[in-house]
N, C-alpha and C positions, 0 to 999 in steps of 0.2 A: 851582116844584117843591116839594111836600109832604115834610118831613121825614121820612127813611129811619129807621124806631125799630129799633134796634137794643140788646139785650138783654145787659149786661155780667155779665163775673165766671162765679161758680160756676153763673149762672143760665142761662148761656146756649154751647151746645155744638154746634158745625156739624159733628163728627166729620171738623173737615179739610176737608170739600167745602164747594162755591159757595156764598157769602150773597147774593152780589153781581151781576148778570150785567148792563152795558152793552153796549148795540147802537149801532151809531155810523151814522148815518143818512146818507150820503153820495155823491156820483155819481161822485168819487175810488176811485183804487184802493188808496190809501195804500200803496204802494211805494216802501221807504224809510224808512217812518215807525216811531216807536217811540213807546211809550208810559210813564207811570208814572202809578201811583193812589196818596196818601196821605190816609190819616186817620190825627191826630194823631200819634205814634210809628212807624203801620204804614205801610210802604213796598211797594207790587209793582211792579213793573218786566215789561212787555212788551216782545222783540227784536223782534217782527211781530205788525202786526195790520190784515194784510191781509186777515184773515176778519171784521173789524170786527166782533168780536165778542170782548169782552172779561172773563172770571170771575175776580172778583175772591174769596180764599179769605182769611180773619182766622180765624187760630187761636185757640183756646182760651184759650192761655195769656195773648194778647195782648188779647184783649177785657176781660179782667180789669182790665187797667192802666189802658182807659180811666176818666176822669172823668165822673158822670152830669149830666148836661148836655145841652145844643145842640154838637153841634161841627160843623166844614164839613168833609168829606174835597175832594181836587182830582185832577183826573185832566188830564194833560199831556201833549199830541201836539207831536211834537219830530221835524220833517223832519231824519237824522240826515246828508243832504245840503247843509247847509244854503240852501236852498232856500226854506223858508218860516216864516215867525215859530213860535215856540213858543205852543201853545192852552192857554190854562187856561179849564176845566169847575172851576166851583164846584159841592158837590152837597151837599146839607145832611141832617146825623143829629140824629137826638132819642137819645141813649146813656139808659139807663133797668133799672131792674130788676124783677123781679118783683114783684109786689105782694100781700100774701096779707093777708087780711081774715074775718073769718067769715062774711061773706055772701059766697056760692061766683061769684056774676055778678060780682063786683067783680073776681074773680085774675084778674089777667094770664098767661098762657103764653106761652113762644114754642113754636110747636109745624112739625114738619117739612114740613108742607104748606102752609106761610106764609115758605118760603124753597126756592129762591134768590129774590129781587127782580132784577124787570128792568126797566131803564130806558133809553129811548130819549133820545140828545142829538143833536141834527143840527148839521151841521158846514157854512160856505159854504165849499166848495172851490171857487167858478167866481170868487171876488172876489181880482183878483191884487192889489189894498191892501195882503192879508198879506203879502206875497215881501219877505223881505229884498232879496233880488239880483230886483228884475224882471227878466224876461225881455222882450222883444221881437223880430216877428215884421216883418219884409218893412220894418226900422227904424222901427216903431211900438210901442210901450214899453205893457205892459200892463197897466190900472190897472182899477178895475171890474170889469163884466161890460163885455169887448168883443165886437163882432159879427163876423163874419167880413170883414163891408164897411169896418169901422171900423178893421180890422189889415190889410186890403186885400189880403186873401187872394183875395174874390170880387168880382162885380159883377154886379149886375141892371140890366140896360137896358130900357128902355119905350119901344117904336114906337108913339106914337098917333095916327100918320097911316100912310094907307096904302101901301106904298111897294114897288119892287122895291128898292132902293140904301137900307143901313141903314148910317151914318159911327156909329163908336160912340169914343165920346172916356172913356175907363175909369180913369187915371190908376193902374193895377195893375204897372207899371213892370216888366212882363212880356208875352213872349209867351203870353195865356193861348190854353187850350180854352175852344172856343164849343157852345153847345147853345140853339139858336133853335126855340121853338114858335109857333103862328100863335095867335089868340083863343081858338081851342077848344082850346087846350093841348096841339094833335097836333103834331110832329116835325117842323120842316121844315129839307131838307139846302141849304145855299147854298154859295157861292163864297166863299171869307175870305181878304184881302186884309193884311197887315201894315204897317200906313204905319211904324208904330216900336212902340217896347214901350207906349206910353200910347194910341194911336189904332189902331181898323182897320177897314175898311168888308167887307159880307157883301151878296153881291149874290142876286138869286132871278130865277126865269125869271117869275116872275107878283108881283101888289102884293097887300100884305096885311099887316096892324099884328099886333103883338106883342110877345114877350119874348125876349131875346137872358142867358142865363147865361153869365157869365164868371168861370173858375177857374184 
């Protein structure tokens, strides 16, 4: 990421509104979460930012104080259930001031239609690595990206002989729902038998391979 130039002291005046504007790129709904943005001295603090969309506002007064320089600002996502590790975004400024010269191409302005700045940071919400307290589903502990198969929520079975009589051994430690289609992916209704929660056989009046969903 290209350094945010940002325009200190007398020189530079957002009349109170947006400099700043983060969009947080996510397939979360961040419910629950909270935010805070600092650069150097200045602090904002988000209760919700479930519109993942974050304006960040640096007064007048405060831009002054900074030092011109490079500095980093950070911006911190803080599940306040604690539920998941705390996110630090690094986002780096160039702090700078006008520059005025007698040759007029040389000045720098900061000028109104050169702010807010938006910037996009994307977030992995599907990798449960970050959870403090993992969660786990059906006693499988959730680490990565898990499949549904892999938490054994679901189960795909493959007929690849022809058969009226389908034994399906599922280990889903449930009585699931069954949905069987034949080759051509159309519908077909059978007889479903329960031997226990890990086995059960689905009988059909005619033979024919396919795929048996189990949820």
């Amino acid at each position: 990421m290209e350094r945010i130039k940002l325009f200190k002291g007398d020189d530079t005046d957002f009349n109170e509104s947006e400099f700043l504007i983060i969009r947080l790129e996510t397939n979360a709904t961040l419910e629950g979460f909270k935010a805070s943005f600092r650069l150097g001295s200045f602090v904002q603090d988000f209760a919700d930012i479930t519109s993942k969309t974050l304006k960040i506002v640096i007064p007048h007064a405060t831009t002054k104080q900074f030092p011109v320089g490079n500095l980093n600002g950070t911006l911190r996502l803080e599940d306040s259930l604690g539920r998941y590790q705390t996110i630090t975004n690094t986002i780096p400024f160039a702090i700078t001031k006008e520059v005025f010269t007698r040759e007029p191409e040389e000045i720098i302005l900061p000028t109104p239609e050169n702010y807010p700045i938006t910037i996009v940071l994307s977030l992995l919400s599907g990798d449960y690595d970050n959870f403090i307290h993992k969660p786990s589903i059906n006693g499988v502990t959730l680490t990565g990206n898990k499949t549904s198969e892999e938490l054994k929520l679901a189960f795909v079975y493959t007929q690849g002989e022809a058969s009226n009589t389908w034994v399906i051994d599922h280990e889903l430690d449930k009585y699931p729902s069954v949905t069987v289609v034949d080759s051509a992916n159309t519908v077909v209704v059978g007889h479903i038998t329960y031997i226990d929660r890990n086995q059960l056989i689905v009988r059909f009046n005619g033979t024919f391979k396919g795929k048996a969903y189990l949820n």
